[in-house]
Short mmCIF file of the C-alpha atoms (twelve columns), coordinates in Angstrom:
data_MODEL
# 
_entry.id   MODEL 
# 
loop_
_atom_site.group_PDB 
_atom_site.id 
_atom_site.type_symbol 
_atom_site.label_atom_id 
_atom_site.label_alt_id 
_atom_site.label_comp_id 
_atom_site.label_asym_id 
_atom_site.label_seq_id 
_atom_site.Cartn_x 
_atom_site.Cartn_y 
_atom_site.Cartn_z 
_atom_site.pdbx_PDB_model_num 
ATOM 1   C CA . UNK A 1   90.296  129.018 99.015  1 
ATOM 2   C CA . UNK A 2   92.972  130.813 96.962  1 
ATOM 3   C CA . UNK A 3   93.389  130.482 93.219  1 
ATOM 4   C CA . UNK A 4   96.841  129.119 94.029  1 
ATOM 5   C CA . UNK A 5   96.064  125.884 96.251  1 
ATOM 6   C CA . UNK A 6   92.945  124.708 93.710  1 
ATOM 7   C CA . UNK A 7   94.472  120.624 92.933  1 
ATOM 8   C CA . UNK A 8   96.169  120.891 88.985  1 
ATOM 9   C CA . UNK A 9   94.072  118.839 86.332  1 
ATOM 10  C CA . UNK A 10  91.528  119.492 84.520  1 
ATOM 11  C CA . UNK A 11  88.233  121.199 85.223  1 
ATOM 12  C CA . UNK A 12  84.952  119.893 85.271  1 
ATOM 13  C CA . UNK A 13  82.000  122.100 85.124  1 
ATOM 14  C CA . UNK A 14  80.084  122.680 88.632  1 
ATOM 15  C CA . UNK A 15  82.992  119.827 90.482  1 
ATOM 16  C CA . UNK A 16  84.248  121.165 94.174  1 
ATOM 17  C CA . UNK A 17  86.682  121.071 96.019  1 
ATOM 18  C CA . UNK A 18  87.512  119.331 99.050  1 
ATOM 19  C CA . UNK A 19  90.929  117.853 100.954 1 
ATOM 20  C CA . UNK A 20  91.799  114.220 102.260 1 
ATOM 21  C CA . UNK A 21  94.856  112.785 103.929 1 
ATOM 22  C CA . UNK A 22  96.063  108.881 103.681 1 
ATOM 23  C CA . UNK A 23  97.213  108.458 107.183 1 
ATOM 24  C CA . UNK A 24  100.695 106.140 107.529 1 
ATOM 25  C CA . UNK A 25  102.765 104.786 109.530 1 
ATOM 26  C CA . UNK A 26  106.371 102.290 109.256 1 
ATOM 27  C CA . UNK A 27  106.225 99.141  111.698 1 
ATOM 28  C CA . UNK A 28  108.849 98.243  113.543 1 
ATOM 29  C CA . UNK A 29  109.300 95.470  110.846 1 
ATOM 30  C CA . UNK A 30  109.238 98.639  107.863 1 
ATOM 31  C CA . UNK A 31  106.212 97.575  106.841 1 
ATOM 32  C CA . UNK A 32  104.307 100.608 105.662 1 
ATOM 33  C CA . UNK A 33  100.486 100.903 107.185 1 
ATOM 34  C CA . UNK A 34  97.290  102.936 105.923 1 
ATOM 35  C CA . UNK A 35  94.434  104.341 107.926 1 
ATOM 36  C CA . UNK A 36  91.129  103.818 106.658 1 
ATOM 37  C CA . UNK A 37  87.652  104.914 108.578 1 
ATOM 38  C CA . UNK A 38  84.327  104.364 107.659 1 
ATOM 39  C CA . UNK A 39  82.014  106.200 106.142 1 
ATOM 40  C CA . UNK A 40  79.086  107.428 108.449 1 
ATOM 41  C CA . UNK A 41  76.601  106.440 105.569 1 
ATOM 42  C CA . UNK A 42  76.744  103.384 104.149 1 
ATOM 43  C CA . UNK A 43  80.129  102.110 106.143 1 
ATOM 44  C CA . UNK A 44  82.278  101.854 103.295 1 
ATOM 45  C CA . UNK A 45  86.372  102.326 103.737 1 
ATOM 46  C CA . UNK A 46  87.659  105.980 103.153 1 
ATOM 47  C CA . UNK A 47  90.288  108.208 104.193 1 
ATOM 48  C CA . UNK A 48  89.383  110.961 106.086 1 
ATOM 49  C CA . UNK A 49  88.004  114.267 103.866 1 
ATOM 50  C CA . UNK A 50  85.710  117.159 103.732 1 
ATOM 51  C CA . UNK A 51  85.240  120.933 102.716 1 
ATOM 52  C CA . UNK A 52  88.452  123.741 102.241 1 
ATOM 53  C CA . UNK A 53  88.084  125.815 105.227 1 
ATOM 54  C CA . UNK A 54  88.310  129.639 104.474 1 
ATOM 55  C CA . UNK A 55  91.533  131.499 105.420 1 
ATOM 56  C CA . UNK A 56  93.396  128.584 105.570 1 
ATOM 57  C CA . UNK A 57  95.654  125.950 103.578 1 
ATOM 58  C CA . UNK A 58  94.088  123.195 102.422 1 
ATOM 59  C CA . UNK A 59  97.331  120.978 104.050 1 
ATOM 60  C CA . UNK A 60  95.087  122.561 107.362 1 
ATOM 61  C CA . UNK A 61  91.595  121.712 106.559 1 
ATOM 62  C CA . UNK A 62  93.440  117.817 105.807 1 
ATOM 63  C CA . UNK A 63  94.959  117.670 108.972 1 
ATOM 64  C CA . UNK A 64  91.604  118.723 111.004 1 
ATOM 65  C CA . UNK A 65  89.796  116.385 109.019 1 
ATOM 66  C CA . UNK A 66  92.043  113.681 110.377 1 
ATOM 67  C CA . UNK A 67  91.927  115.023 113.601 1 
ATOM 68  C CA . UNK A 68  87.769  115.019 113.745 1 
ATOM 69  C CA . UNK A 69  87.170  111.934 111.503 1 
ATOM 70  C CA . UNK A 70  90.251  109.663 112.352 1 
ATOM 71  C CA . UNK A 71  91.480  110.999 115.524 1 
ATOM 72  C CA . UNK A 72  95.131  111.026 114.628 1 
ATOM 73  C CA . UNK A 73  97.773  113.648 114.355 1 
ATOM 74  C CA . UNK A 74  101.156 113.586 112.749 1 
ATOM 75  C CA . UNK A 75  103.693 115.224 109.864 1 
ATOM 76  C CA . UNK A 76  101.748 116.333 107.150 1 
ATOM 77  C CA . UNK A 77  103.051 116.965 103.605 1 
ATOM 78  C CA . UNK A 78  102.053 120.324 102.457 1 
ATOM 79  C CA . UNK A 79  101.448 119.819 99.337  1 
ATOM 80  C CA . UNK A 80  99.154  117.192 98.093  1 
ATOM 81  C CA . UNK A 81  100.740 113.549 97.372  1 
ATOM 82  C CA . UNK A 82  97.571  112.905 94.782  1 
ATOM 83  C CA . UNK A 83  94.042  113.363 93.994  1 
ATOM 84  C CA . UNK A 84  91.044  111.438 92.904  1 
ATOM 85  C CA . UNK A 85  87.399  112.729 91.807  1 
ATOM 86  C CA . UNK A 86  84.306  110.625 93.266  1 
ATOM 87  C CA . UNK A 87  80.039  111.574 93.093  1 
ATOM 88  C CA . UNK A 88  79.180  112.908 96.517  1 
ATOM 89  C CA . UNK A 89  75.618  112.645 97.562  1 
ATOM 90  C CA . UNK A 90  74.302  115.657 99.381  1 
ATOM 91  C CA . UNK A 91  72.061  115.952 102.378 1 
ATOM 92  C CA . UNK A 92  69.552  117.147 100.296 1 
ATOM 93  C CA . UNK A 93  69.868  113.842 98.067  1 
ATOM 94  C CA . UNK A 94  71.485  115.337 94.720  1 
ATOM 95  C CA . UNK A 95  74.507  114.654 93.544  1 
ATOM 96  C CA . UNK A 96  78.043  116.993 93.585  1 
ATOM 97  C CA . UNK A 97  81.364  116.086 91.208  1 
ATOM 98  C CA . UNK A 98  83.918  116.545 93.939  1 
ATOM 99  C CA . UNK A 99  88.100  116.517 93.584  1 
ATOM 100 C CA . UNK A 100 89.450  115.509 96.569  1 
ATOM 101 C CA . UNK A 101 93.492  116.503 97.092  1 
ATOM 102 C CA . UNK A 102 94.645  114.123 99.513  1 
ATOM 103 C CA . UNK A 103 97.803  115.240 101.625 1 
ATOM 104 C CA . UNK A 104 100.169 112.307 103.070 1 
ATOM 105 C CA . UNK A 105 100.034 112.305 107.134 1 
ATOM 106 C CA . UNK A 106 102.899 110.632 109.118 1 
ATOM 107 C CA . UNK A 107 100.636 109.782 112.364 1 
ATOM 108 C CA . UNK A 108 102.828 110.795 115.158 1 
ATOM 109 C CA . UNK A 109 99.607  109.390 117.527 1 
ATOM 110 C CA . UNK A 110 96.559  108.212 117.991 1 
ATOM 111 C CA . UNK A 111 93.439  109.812 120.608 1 
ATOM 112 C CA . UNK A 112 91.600  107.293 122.150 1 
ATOM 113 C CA . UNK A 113 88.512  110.039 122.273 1 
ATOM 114 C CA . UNK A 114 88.065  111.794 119.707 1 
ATOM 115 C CA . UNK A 115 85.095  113.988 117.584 1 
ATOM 116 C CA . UNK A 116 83.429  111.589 115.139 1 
ATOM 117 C CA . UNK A 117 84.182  108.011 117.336 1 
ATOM 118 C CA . UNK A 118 80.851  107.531 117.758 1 
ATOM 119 C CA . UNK A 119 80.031  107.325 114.412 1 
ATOM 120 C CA . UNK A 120 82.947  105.817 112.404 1 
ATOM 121 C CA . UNK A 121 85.888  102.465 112.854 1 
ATOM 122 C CA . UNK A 122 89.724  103.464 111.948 1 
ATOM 123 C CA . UNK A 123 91.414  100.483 111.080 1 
ATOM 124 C CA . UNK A 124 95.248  100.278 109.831 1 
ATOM 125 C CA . UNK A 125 95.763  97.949  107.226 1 
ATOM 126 C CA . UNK A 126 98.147  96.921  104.528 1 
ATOM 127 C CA . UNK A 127 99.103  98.653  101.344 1 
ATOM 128 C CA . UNK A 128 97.376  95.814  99.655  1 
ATOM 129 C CA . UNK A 129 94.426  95.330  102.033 1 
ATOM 130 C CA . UNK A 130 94.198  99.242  101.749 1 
ATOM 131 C CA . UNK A 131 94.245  98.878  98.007  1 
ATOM 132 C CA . UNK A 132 91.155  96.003  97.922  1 
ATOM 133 C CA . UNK A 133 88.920  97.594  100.450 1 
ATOM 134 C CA . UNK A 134 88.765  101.469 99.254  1 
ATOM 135 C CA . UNK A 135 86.059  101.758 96.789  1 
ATOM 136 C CA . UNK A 136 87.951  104.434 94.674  1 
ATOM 137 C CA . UNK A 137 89.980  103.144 91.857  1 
ATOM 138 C CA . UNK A 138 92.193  106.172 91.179  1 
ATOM 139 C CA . UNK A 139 93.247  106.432 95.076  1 
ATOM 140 C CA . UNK A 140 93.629  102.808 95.157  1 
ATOM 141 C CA . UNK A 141 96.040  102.853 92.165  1 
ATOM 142 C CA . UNK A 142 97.939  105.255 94.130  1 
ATOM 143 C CA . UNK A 143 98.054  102.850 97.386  1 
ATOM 144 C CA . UNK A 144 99.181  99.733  94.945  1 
ATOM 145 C CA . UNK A 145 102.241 102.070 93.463  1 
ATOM 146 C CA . UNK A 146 103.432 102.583 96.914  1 
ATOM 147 C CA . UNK A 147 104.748 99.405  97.391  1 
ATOM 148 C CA . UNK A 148 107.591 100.538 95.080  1 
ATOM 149 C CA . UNK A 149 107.245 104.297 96.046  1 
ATOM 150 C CA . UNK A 150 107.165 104.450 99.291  1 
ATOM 151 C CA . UNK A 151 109.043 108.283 98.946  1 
ATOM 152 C CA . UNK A 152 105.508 109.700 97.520  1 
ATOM 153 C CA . UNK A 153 104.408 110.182 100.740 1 
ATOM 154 C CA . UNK A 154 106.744 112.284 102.022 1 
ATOM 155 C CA . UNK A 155 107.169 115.367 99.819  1 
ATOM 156 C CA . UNK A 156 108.564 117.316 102.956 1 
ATOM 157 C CA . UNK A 157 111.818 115.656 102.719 1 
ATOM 158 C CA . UNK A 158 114.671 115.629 100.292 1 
ATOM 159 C CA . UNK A 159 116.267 112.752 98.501  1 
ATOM 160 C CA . UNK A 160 118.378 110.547 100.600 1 
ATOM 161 C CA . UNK A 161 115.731 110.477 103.441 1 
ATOM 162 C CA . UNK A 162 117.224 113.714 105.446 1 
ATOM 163 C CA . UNK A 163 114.866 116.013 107.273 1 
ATOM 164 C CA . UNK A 164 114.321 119.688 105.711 1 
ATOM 165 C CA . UNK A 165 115.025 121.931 108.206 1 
ATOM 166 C CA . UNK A 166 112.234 122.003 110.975 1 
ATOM 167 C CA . UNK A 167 110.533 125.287 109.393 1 
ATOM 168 C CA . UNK A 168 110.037 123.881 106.024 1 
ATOM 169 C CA . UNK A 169 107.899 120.854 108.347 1 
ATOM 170 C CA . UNK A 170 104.453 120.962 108.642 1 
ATOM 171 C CA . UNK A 171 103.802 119.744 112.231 1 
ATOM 172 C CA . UNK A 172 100.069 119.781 113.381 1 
ATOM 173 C CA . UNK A 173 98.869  119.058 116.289 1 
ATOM 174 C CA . UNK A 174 101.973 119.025 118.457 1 
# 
């Protein structure tokens, strides 16, 4: 991971690094919906994350994580929309402080196979729902505040709701 992409805020001793997205879509109706899987553990509501991969942007590692976890693929902002800090417990049982910068994905579609189906449930729900079942207050704050800014999603576009110009897009898995 370059210097350059570590998530702004402050350090905590020994805390790592990994990447999340908050998978959305618009209904017909506007209505704006949130992907949540489960955990593979203890079947708790996330959104899909893991480890930087080397050589590559962490807006990358995000979207492959959505890919293998969620199966979905979409727009994704390429530069994180927020990040939250949780305890993850490690194979080996011990605990790691980890920072997770989550990127906003537009899903563009959805697999019907995918890597990890055996072993997790997508579900879309609500900004609210999404909000009450994620166990993470920080990332939940950022789900209620959506509801009025809907825009933080979508860094990749300018004010006014026009498209940047196709290059300045992050398209994966198109």
């Amino acid at each position: 991971m370059k210097v350059t992409e570590r998530v702004c805020g402050t350090d905590v001793p020994g805390e790592r690094q990994q990447v999340g997205v908050l998978p959305w879509r618009l209904q017909r109706d506007g209505e704006m919906r949130i992907l949540l899987i489960t955990s593979r553990g203890r079947g708790r509501w996330i959104v899909p994350k893991g480890w930087p991969m080397r050589d590559y942007p962490l807006f990358a590692a995000a979207s492959r994580e959505a890919f293998e976890e969620a199966g979905v693929i979409g727009d994704i902002s390429p530069a994180p929309v927020t990040a939250y800090r949780y305890t993850k417990i490690l194979d080996d049982g011990s605990q790691a402080p980890c920072r997770v910068a989550v990127f906003g994905m537009n899903v563009r579609g959805t697999l019907s196979h995918w890597r990890e189906k055996g072993q997790r449930q997508r579900r879309w729900f609500s900004l609210e729902e999404t909000a009450e079942r994620l166990d993470d207050a920080e990332l939940a704050a950022f789900v209620r505040m959506l509801d009025d800014e809907p825009e933080r999603l979508e860094p990749f576009r300018r004010t006014g709701g026009r498209d940047l110009p196709s290059g300045e897009r992050q398209t994966i898995g198109r």
